[in-house]
One Martini backbone bead per residue (centre of mass of N, CA, C, O) as a GRO file, in nm:
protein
  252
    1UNK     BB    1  -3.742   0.386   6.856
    2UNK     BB    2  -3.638   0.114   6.766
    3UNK     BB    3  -3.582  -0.032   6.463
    4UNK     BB    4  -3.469  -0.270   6.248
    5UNK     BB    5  -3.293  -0.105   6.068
    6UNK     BB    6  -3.076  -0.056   6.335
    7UNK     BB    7  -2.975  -0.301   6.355
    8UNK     BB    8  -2.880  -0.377   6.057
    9UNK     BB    9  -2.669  -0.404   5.858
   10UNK     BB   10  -2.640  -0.246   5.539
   11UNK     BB   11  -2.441  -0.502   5.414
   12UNK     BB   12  -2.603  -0.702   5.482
   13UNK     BB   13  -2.752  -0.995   5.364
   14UNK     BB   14  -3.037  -0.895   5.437
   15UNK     BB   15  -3.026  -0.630   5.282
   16UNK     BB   16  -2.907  -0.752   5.010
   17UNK     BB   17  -3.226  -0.917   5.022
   18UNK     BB   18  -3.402  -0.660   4.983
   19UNK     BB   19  -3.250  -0.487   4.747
   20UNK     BB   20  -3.128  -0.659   4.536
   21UNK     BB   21  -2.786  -0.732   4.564
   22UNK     BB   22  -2.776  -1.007   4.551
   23UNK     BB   23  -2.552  -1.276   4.439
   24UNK     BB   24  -2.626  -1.598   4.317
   25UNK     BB   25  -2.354  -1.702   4.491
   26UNK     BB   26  -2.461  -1.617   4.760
   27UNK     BB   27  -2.776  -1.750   4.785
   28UNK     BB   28  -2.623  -2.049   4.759
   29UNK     BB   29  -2.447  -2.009   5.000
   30UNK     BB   30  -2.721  -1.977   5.184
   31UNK     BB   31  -2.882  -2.207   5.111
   32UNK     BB   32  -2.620  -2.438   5.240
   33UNK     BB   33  -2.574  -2.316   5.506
   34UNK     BB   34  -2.938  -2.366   5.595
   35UNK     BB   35  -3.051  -2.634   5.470
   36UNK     BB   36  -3.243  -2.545   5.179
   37UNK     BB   37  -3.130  -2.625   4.867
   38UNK     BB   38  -3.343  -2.932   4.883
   39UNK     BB   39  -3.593  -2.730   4.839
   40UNK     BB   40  -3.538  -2.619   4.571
   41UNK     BB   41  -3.477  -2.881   4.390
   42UNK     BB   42  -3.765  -2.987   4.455
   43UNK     BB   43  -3.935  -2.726   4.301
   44UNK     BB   44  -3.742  -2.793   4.037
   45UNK     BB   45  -3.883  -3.096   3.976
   46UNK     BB   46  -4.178  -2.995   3.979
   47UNK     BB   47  -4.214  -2.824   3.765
   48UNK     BB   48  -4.125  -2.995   3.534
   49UNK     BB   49  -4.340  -3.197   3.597
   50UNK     BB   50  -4.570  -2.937   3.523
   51UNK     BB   51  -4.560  -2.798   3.274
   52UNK     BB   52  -4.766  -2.927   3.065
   53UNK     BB   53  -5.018  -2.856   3.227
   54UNK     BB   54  -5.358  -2.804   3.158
   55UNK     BB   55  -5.602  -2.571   3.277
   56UNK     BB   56  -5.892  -2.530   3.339
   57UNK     BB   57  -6.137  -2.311   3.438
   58UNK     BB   58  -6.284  -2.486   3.642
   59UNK     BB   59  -6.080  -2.575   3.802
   60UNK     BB   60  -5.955  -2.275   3.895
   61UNK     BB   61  -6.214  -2.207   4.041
   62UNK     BB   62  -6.186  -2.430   4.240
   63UNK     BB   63  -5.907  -2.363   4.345
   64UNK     BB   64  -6.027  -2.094   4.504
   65UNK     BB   65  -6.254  -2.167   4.663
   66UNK     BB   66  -6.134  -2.383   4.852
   67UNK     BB   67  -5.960  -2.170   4.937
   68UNK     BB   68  -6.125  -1.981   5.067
   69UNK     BB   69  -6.305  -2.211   5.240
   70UNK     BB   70  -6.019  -2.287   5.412
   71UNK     BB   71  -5.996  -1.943   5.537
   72UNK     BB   72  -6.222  -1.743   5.517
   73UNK     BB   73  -6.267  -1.581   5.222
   74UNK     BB   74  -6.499  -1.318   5.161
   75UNK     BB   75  -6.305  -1.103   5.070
   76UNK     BB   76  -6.097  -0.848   4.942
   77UNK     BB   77  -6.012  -0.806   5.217
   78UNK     BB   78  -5.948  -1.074   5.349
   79UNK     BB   79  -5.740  -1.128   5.092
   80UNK     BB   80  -5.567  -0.873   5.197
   81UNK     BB   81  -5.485  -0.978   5.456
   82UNK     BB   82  -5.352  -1.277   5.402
   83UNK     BB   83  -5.119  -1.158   5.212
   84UNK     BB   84  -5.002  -1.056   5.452
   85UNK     BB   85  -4.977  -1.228   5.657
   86UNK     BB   86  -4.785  -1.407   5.441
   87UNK     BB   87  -4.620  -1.214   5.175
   88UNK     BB   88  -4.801  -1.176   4.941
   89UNK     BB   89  -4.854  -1.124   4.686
   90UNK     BB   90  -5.098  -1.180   4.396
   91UNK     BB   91  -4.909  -1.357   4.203
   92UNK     BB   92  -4.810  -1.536   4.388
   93UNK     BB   93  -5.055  -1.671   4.461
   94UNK     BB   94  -5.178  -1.763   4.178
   95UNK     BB   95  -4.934  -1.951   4.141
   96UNK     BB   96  -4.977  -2.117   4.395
   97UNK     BB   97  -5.283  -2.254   4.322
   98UNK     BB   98  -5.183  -2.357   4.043
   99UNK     BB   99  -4.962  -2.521   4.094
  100UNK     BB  100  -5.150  -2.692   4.332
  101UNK     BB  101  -5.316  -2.798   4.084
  102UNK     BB  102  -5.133  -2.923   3.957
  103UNK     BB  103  -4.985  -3.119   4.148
  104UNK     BB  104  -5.263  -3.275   4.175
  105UNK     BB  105  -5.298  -3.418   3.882
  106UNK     BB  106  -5.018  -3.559   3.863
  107UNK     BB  107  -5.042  -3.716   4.054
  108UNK     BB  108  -5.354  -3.887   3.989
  109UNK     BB  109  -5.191  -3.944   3.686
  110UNK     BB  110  -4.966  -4.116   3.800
  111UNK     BB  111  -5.021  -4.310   4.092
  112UNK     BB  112  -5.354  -4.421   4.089
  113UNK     BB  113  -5.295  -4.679   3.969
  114UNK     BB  114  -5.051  -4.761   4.215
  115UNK     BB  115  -5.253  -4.810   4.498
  116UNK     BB  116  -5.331  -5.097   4.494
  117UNK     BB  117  -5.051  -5.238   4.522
  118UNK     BB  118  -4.946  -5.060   4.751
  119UNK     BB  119  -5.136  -5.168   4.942
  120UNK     BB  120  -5.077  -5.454   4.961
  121UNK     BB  121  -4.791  -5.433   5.053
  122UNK     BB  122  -4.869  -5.262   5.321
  123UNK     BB  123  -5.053  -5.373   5.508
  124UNK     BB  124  -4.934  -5.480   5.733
  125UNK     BB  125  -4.846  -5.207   5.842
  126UNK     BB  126  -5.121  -5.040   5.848
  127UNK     BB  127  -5.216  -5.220   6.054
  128UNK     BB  128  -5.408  -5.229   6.353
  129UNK     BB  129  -5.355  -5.181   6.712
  130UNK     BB  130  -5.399  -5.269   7.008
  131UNK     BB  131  -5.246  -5.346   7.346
  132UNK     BB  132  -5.096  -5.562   7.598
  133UNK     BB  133  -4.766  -5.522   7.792
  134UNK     BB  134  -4.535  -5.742   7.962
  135UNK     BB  135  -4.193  -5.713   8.111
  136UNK     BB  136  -3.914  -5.861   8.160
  137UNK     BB  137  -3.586  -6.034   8.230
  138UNK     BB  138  -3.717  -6.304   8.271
  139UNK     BB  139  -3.797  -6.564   8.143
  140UNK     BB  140  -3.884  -6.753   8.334
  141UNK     BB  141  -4.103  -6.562   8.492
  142UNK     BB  142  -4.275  -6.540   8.202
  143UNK     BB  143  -4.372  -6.795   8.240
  144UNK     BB  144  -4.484  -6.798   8.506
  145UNK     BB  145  -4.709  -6.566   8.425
  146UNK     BB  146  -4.835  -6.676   8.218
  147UNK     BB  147  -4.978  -6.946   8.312
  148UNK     BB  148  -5.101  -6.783   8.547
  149UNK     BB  149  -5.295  -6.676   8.339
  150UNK     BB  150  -5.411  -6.872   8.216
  151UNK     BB  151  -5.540  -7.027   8.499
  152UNK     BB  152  -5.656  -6.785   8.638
  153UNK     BB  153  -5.447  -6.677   8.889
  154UNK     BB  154  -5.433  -6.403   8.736
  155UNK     BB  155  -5.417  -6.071   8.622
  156UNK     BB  156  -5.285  -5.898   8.339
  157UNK     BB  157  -5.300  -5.600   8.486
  158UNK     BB  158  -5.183  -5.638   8.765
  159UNK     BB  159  -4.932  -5.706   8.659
  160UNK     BB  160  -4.802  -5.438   8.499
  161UNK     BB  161  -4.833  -5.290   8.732
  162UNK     BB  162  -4.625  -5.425   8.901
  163UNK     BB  163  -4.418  -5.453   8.653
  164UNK     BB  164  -4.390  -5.116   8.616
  165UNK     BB  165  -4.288  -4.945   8.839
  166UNK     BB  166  -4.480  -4.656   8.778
  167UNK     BB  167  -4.528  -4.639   8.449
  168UNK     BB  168  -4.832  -4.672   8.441
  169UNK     BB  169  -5.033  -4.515   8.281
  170UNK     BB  170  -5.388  -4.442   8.213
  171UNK     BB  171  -5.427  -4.686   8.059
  172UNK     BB  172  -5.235  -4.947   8.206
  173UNK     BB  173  -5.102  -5.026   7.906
  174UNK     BB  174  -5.187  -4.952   7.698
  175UNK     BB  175  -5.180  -5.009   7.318
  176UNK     BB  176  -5.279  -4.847   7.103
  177UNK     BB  177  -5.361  -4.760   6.859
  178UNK     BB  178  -5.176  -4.874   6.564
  179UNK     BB  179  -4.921  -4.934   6.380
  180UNK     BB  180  -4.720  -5.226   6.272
  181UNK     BB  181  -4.477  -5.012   6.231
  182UNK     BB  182  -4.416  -4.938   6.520
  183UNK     BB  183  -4.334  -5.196   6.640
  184UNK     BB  184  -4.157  -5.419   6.670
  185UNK     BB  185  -4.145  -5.672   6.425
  186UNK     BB  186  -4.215  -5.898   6.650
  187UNK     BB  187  -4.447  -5.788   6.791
  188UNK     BB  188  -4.616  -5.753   6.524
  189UNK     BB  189  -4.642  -6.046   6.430
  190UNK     BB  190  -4.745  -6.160   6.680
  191UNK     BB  191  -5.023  -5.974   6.665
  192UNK     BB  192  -5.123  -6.111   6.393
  193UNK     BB  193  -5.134  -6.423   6.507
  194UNK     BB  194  -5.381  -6.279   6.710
  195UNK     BB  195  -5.638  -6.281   6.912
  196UNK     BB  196  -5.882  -6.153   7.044
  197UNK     BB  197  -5.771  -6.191   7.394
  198UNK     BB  198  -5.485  -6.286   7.320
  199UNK     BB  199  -5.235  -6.461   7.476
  200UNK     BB  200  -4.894  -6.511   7.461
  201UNK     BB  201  -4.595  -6.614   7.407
  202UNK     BB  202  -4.289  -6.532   7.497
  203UNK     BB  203  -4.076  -6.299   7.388
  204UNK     BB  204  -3.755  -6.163   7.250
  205UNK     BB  205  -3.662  -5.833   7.322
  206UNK     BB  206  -3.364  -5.832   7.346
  207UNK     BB  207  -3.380  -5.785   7.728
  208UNK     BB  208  -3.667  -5.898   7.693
  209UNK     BB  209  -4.001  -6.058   7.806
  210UNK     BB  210  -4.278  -6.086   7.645
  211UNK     BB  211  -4.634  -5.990   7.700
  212UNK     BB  212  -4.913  -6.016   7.518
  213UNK     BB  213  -5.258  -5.854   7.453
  214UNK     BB  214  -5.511  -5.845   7.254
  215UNK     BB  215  -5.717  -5.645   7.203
  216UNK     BB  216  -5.697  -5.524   6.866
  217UNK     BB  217  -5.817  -5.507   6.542
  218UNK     BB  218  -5.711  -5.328   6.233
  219UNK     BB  219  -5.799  -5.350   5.910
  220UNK     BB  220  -5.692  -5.184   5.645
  221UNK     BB  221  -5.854  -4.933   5.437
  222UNK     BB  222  -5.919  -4.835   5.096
  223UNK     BB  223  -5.992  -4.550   5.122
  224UNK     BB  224  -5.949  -4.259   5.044
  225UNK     BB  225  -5.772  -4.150   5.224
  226UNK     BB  226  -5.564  -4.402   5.151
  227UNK     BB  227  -5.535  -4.311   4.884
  228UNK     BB  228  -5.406  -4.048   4.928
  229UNK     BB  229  -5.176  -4.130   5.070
  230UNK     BB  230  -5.049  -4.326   4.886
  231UNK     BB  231  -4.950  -4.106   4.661
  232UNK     BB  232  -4.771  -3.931   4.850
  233UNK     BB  233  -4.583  -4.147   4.865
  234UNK     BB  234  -4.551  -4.233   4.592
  235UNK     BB  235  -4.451  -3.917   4.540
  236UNK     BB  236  -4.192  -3.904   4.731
  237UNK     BB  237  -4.023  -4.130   4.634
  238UNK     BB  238  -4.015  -4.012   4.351
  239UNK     BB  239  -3.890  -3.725   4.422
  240UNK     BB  240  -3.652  -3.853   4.542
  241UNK     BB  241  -3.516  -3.995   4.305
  242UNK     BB  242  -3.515  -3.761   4.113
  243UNK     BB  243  -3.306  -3.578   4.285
  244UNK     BB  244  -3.101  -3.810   4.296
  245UNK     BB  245  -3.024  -3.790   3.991
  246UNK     BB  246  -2.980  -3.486   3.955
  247UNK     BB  247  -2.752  -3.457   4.147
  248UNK     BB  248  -2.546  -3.660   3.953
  249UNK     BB  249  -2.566  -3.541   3.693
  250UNK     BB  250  -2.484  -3.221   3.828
  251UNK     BB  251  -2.205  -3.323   3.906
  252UNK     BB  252  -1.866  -3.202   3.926
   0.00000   0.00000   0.00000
């Protein structure tokens, strides 16, 4: 039977980094060339954010407990069996765990003060909305069929129907709840401002002629989970920063 090592040339990249034989010129270059050494600087700017973090002993055991808890580890051979099948020895785990505990602290201390404003910021963006929406290419045609919905000569889901041209999915045209990042931005302050079960006056975006209405309004609510989301964007947003900063100053 073929084994991998027979496939392998002995002198491949692969080998000499399973043997330990490649140069730190050659590893460079091949993080370069997979797309990856991007991932290796964001990890060199972590480090020195957590480096000076001391963790208690009840902290380091509460995320071993949580960590085991979250993959069903209840003993020791549990945990070598994960160890294995993740290719991790046991101080590579113990220090990804440690890792993990100090950049959650980090993140924490660093930007928990600053989720009240930047959710206000952002609120408008967070709210979501359902909708149905109807398009078509001309203006006259979309005022025409507006009209005959306030007058309740027509229905607009019928309408929707007929002029999805098979298109209309099981939802009948229903949109989302979504936030209100994801339609265009026309469509976006339009459902701001709607009533629920309000339908809008046509409007064009690009080459269509919309008509909207608001099935339903979700504001969005700065509970514990968006405060969490809220921390990881502005860290995620800092450690662009920093990255981008490292990355000019050591630019030769």
């Amino acid at each position: 039977m073929e084994t991998i090592t027979d496939t392998i040339e002995l002198n491949s990249p692969l080998a000499r980094l399973c043997q330990n034989r490649i140069s730190g010129e050659e590893v460079v270059g091949l993080l370069q060339k997979y797309g990856i050494i991007s991932q290796l600087q964001r990890e060199l700017v972590v480090d020195t954010a957590i480096e000076s973090i001391e963790l208690t002993a009840e902290e380091i055991f509460g995320g071993y407990k949580a960590f085991y808890q979250q993959h069903q580890i209840n003993s020791d051979e549990d945990r070598a069996n994960w160890l294995e099948c993740n290719h991790l020895t046991l101080p590579q785990f113990e220090h990804f765990v440690v890792r993990t505990l100090k950049l959650d602290r980090f993140k924490r201390e660093t930007f928990a003060s600053k989720v009240d404003s930047y959710f206000l910021q952002r609120k408008s963006q967070l709210d979501r909305a359902s909708y149905y929406v109807l398009g078509v290419k001309s203006f006259h045609l979309a005022q025409e069929l507006f009209l005959q919905v306030q007058d309740g000569e027509v229905d607009f889901l019928e309408l929707i129907k007929q002029y999805s041209k098979g298109q209309a999915d099981e939802t009948n045209g229903l949109k989302g709840p979504h936030e209100l990042s994801v339609p265009h931005p026309i469509l976006a302050d339009r459902l701001r401002s709607l009533k629920q079960g309000q339908l809008s006056l046509p409007l064009q975006i690009a080459n269509w002629f919309i008509i909207v209405r608001l099935e339903k309004y979700f504001p969005a609510q700065l509970d514990e989970k968006m405060r969490m989301r809220s921390i990881d964007e502005l860290y995620e947003s800092w450690i662009q920063t920093r990255l981008n900063q490292s990355i000019k100053a050591f630019e030769i």
